[in-house]
C-alpha positions in Angstrom: -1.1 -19.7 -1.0 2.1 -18.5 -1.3 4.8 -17.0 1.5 3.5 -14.5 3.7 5.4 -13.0 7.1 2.5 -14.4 9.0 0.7 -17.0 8.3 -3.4 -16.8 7.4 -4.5 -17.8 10.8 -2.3 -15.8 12.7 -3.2 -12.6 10.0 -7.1 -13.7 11.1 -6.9 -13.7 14.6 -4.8 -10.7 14.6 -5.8 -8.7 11.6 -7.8 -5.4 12.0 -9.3 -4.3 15.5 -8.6 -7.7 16.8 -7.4 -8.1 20.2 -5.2 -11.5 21.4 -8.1 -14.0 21.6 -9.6 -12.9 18.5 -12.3 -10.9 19.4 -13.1 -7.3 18.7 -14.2 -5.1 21.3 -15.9 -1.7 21.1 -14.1 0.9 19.8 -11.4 -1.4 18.9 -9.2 0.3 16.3 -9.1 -0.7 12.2 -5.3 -1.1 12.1 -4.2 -1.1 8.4 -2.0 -3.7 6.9 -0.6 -4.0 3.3 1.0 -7.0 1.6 4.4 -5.9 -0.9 5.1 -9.2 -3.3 8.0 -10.2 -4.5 8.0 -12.2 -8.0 9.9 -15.3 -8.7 10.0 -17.4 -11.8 9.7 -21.0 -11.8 11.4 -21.6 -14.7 8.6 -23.0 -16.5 7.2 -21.9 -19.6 4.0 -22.9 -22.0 3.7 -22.1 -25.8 0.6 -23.4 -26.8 -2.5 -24.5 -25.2 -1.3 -28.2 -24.3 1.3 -27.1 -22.6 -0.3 -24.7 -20.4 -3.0 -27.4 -19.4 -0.4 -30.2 -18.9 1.7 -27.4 -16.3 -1.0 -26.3 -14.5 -1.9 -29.6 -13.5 2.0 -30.1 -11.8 2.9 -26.6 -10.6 2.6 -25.3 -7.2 0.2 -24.6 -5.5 1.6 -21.1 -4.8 2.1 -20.6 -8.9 -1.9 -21.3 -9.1 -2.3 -18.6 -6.2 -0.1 -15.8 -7.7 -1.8 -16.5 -11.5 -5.2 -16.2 -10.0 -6.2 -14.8 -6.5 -3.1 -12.1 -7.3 -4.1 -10.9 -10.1 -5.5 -7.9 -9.3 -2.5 -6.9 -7.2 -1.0 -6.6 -10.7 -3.2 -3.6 -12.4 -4.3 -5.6 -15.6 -7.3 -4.8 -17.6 -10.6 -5.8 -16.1 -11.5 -7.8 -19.4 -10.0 -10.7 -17.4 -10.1 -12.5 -13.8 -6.8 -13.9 -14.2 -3.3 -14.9 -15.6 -4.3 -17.7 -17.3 -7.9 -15.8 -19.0 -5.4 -12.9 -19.8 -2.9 -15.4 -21.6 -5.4 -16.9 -23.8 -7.1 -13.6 -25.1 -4.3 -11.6 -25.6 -1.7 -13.8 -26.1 -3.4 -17.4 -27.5 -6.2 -15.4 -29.0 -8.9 -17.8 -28.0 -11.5 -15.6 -27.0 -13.9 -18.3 -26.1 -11.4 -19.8 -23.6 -10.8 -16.8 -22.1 -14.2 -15.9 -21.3 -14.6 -19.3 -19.8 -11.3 -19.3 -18.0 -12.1 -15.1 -16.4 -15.9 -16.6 -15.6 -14.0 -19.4 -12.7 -14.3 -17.1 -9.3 -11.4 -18.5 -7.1 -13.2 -17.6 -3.8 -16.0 -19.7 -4.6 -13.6 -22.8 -3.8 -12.0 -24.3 -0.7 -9.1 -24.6 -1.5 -6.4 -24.5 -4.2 -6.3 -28.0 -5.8 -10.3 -27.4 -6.8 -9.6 -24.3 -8.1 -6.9 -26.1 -10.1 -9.4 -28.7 -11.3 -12.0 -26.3 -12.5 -9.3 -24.9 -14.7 -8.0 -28.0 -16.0 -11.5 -29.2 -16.3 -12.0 -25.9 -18.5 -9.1 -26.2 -20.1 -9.5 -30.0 -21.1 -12.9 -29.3 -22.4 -11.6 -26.5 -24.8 -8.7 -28.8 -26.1 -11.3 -31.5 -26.6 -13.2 -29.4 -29.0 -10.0 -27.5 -30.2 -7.1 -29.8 -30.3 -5.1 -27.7 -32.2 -4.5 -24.1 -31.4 -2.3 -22.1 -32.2 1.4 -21.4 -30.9 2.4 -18.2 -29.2 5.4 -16.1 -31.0 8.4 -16.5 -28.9 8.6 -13.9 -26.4 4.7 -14.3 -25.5 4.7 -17.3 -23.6 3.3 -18.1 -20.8 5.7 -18.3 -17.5 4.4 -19.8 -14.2 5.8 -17.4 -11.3 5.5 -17.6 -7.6 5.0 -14.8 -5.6 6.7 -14.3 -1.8 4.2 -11.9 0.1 5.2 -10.2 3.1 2.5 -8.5 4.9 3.4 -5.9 7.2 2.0 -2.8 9.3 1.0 0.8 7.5 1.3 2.6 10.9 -2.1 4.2 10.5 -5.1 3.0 12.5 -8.5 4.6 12.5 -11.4 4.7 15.6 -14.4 5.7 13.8 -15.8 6.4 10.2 -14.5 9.9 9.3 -10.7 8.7 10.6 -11.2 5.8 8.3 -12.2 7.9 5.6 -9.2 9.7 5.7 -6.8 6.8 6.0 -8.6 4.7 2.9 -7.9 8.0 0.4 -4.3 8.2 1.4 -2.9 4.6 2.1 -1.4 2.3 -0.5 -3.1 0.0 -3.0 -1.5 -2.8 -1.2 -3.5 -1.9 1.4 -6.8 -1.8 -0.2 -5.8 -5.7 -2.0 -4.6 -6.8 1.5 -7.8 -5.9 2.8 -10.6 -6.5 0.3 -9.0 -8.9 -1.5 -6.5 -11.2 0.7 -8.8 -11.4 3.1 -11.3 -13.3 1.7 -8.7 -16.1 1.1 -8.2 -15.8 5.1 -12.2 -15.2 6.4 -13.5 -17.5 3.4 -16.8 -16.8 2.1 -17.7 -13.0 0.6 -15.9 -11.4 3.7 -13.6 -9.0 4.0 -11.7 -7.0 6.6 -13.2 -3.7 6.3 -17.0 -4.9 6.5 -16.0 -7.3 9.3 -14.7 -4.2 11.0 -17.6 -1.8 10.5 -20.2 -4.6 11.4 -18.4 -6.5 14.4 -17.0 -2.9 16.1 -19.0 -0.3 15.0 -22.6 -2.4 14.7 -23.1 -1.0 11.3 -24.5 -4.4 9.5 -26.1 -2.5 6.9 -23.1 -0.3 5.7 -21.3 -3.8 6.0 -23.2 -5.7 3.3 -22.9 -2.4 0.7 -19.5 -3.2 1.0 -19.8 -7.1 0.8 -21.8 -6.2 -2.3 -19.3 -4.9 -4.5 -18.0 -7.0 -6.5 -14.6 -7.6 -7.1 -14.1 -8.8 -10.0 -15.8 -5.6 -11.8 -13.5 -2.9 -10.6 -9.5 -3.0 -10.6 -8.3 -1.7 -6.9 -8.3 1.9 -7.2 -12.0 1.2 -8.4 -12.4 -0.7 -5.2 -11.3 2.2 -2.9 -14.1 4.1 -5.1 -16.4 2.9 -3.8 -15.8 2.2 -0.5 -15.0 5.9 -0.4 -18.7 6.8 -1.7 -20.6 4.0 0.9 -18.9 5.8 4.0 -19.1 9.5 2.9 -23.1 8.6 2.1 -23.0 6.7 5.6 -21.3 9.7 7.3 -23.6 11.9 5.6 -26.7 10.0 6.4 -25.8 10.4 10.5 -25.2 14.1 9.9 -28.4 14.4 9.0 -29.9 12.2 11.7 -28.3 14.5 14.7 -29.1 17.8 12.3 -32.9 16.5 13.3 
């Protein structure tokens, strides 16, 4: 899933308000992280249809990563999921295969390779019914990149609620993809590091699934820290008003 300076089990066991063995203890501080990427081509390049289908099914595993889990790092339009969804709307102008390609959630697989066979299997179904589509003018291929990710410390840390509230207005998008985002590829399932924090430290199991309910695919990231920013004012709020009584 492409380079990172630590790798995913190490980043799980000591991510945010872990301690050495893994677990989190009470009061145990959110420390914030957040991933910078650095692009690099792989030389290869697809035209039409075809060839994207036929280099998908060879390139890396980190190309599939960057092109999908990544690509909201990337500040695109939310009409798409992905590199490959974006490529055939805007660029392919197959509108129908891009709907099907930005409907494949990559979270909702195990592991790279079936994420790469739902889009082949996608992808061969189109070409099976549309064998010939068009070719891209040159300049608007499509180019398979990789992506080195280096995941370091922000410095900030926060205790309780309001501290985290401050630190999630102010701290940098990377932060808020490393977090909501990345993390799911490291805790698997529909979990990320800040519910995991607010329900494993601070007990708050309710405030965690508001967070586990937004989706991610409907916001871009400064959407994300939207609403995260709402669910903990309203929780802050809401225990205001229980010590006002």
């Amino acid at each position: 899933m492409g380079h990172r300076a630590k790798t995913d089990r190490e980043q799980a066991q000591n991510g945010p308000g872990a301690k050495g063995n893994g677990d989190c203890a009470p009061a145990s501080p959110f420390a914030f992280n957040q991933c910078t990427s650095i692009i690099k081509s792989t030389g290869k390049k697809a035209s039409t249809l075809k060839e994207l289908r036929n280099l998908v099914a060879v390139v890396t595993t980190e190309s599939i990563f960057h092109h999908t889990y990544q690509y909201f790092l990337k500040g695109h339009m939310l009409e798409y999921t992905n590199d490959f969804a974006h490529w055939a709307g805007a660029n392919l102008e197959e509108s129908a295969l891009a709907e099907q390609l930005a409907n494949i959630d990559p979270y909702a697989f195990a592991d790279i390779e079936e994420l790469r066979g739902e889009i082949l299997r996608v992808l061969d179904n189109y070409l099976a019914m549309c064998p010939e589509t068009r070719k891209v003018f040159t300049g608007d291929e499509f180019y398979f990149c990789e992506t080195i990710t280096m995941v370091c410390p922000v410095g900030v840390e926060a205790r309780n609620m309001a501290e985290f509230l401050m630190a999630l207005k102010y701290i940098d998008s990377g932060a808020i993809y490393y977090h909501f985002y990345e993390a799911r590829t490291r805790l698997g399932g529909n979990t990320d590091d800040f519910s995991k924090w607010f329900e494993d430290v601070h007990a708050k199991g309710e405030l965690a699934e508001r967070i586990r309910s937004i989706d991610p695919f409907m916001h871009n990231i400064e959407g994300i820290r939207d609403c995260l920013t709402t669910l903990i004012e309203d929780e802050l709020r809401r225990e205001m008003e229980v010590v006002r009584i």
